[in-house]
N, C-alpha and C positions, 0 to 999 in steps of 0.2 A: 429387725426387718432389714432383706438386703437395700440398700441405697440404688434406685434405679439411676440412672445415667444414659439421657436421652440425647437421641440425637441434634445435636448443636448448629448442624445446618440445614439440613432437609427440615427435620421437625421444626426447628424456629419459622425457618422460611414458612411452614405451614401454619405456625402460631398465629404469624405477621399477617396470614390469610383471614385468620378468624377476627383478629382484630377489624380487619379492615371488613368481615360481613357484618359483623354486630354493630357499626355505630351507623350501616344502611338498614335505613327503614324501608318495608316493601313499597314499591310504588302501587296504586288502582289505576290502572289501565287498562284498555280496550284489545289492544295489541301489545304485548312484548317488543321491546327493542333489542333489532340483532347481538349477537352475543359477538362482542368485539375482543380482539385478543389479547391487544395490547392495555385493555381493560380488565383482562381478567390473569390469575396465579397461575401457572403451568406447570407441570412439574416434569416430565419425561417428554420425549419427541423422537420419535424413528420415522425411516424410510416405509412407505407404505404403498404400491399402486402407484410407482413412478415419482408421487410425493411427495408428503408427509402427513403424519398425526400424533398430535401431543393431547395431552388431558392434563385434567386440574381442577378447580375449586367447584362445587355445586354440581359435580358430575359431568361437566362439560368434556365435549371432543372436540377437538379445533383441528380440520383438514385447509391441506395448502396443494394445490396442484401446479404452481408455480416456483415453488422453488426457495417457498416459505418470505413472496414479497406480500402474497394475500392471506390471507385465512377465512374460513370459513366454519361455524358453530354449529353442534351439534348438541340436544340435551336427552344424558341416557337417562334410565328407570331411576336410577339416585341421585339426593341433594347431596352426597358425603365426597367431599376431595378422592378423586383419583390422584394417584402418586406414579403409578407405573403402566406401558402398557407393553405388549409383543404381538409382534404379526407370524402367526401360523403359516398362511399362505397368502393369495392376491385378494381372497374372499373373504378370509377369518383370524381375526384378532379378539385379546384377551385384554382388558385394563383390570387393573386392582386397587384399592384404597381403604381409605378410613372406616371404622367398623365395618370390618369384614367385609367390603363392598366386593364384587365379581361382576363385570359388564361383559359382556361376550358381540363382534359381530358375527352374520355369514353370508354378509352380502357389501362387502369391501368397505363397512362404513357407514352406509348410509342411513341403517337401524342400528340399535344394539337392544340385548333384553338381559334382564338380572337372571344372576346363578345362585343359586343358595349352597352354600360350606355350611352346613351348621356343625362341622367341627374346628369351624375358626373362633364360635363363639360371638366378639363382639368387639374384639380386638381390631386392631389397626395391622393389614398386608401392607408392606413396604416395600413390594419388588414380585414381578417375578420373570421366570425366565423359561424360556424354550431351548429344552435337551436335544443333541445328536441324533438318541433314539425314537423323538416325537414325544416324549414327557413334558408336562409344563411340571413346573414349581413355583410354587408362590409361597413368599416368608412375611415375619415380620415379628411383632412385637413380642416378649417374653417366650421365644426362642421356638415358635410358632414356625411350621415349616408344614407345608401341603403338596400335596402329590395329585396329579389328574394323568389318568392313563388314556383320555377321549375328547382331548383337544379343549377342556375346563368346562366339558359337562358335570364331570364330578368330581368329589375330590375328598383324598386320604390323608388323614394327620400324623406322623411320623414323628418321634424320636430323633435325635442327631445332638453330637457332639458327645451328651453322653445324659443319663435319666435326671441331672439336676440343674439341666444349665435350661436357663432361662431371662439369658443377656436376648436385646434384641436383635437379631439378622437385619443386616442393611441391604446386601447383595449376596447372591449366589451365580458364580457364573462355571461356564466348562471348556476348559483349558488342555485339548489332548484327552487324554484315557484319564482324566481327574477333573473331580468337581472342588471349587473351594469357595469356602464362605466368611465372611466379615461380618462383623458389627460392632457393638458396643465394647468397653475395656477391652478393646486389644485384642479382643475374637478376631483370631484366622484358625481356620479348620480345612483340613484336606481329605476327600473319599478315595481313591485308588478305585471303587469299585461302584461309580455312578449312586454314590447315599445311600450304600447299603451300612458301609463303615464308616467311623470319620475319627482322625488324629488330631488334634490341636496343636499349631504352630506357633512361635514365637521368636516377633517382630522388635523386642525389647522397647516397646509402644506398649503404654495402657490409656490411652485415649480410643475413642472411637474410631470405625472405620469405616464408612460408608459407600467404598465400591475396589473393584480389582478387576483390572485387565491383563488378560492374556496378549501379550504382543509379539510382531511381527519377526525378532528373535529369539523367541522360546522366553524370555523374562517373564517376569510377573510382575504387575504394578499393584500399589496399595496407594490407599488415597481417603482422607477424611480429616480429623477434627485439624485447628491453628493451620492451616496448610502443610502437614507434615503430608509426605510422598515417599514407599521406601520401596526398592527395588530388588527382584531376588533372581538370584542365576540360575539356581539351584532348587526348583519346584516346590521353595520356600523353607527348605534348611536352615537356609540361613538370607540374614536381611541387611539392606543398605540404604540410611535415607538420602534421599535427593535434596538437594538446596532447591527451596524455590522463593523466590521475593517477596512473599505477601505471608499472610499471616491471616487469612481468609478462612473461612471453611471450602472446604472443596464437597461440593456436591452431587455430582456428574462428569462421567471419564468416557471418550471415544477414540477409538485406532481407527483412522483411515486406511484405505486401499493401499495407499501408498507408503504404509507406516508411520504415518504421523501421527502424536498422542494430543489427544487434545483434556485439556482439565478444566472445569467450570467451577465457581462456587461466588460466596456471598462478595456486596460489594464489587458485583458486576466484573469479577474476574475472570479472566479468558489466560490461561496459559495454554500454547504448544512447543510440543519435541518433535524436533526431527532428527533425533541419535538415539532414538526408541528408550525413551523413558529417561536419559543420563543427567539433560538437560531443559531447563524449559525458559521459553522469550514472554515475559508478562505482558499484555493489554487488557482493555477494561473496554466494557460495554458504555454505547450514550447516557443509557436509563443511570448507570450505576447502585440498579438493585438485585437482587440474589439472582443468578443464572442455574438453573436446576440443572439443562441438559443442553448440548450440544450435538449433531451431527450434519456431515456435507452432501451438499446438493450435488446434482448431475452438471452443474457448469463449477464445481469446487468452490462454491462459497459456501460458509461455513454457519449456518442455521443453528439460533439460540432461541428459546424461551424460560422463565423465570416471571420473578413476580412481576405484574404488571408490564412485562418486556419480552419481545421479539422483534430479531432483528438478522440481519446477514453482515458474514465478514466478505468481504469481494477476494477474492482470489486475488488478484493481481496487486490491489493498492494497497490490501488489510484495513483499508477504512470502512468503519461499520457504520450501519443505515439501520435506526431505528422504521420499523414495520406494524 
């Protein structure tokens, strides 16, 4: 039997989630107490409706219309870890998680209601993403890869890479007139023709890979297990790792407007580039526990969640303010 090879940082950071639900016992209460963030596991966060919304453990949504000093709780149709979400438009967003979970909104947030894939099965979605052409894609475990043509009303199971691979997908992103995919040993794959084909590349990595950014000169970043980071000129021909100080899992990768990369992962690590991927300046979160995702607010502070943390980098000082 093949040896699965999971992922080392997202999925622990998600381990580290269930541990910490198992040893709480439910409370009897009257009223629920608000769902606080910095009490709860997060796992992605995007700009949303001026924003922000991240999700996480027990199906929660956590919206921020400041600037991610406040948050605010939301609980969809399921108890299963959301891991990922994407905003469609100002109206309608897509989360995805553990056993095939699918939350949809269409009203900027304020509701969401369950989607059924029953061609995910029962497996764990790990990602998904919104195409050039208005396609979502949603990936994940044992080489699981879905398609919605209608904004993640529904959804088609697909083939890729090639009829026996069944490493897990970490990230699928689109990079130009190409899609490329990462995950587990050392999976990089490239389509040419939006996943209708796809090549397999190679990074001379057989460790995990958990995300890949297109940046702001034509490179490609890779990023996941021991803090390995390798960089390619060449639409991933060929590869180069980047030094970076830590030895962290890397879990979460963001390009700013302005070109800056930014890397998050376990151990409350915060790296950025400003030489578009060549380079990167280490800092660490207050919490110093796993940072799933990072992205920058409208005054350029630099908005984190992760387990049990949220928090902003200030623009100016780079001192962070647990939130």
């Amino acid at each position: 039997m093949k040896r699965i090879l999971y992922r080392a940082g997202l999925i622990a950071f998600a381990g580290a989630c269930f541990v910490h639900l198992a040893s709480a016992a439910p409370a009897m209460v009257a009223k629920p107490d608000p769902i606080r963030a910095q009490h709860t596991a997060l796992f992605d966060v995007v700009r949303f409706n001026g924003g922000f919304v991240a999700v996480g453990e027990r199906g929660v949504v956590m919206h921020s219309d400041d600037g991610g000093k406040s948050w605010q709780g939301v609980q969809t149709p399921t108890s299963r870890t959301l891991v990922s979400v994407v905003v469609i438009d100002k109206e309608r967003a897509v989360a995805v998680g553990h056993g095939a979970s699918i939350v949809r909104t269409t009203d900027g947030g304020r509701s969401w209601k369950a989607v059924e894939a029953d061609e995910a099965g029962s497996d764990s979605i790990l990602g998904i993403t919104l195409l050039g052409d208005g396609r979502l894609v949603a990936y994940g475990a044992y080489g699981m890869y879905l398609e919605s043509a209608d904004q993640g009303l529904t959804w088609t199971r697909r083939k890729v890479v090639g009829d026996d691979f069944e490493w897990h997908i970490s990230h699928v992103t689109e990079v130009g007139p190409r899609l490329y995919l990462v995950g587990e040993a050392g999976t990089i794959a490239v389509s040419p023709d939006r996943g209708e084909t796809w090549t397999k590349l190679d990074a001379q990595y057989k460790g995990s890979f958990f995300g890949l950014l297109g940046l702001k000169d034509g490179a490609l970043l890779a990023y996941g297990m021991r803090g390995n980071v390798f960089r390619s000129d060449d639409h991933g021909a060929s590869w180069t790792q980047v030094p970076l100080a830590s030895k962290s899992a890397l879990n979460g990768g963001t390009v700013a407007e302005d070109g800056r990369v930014v890397l998050v992962g376990n151990n409350g690590l915060i790296a950025v580039s400003r030489d578009n991927g060549r380079s990167f300046e280490i800092s660490g979160s207050p919490e110093g526990t796993p940072i799933a995702k990072a992205a920058y607010a409208a005054d350029g502070a630099l908005v984190y969640v992760g387990y049990l943390a949220t928090g902003r980098l200030a623009p100016a000082s780079g001192a962070a303010s647990a939130k």
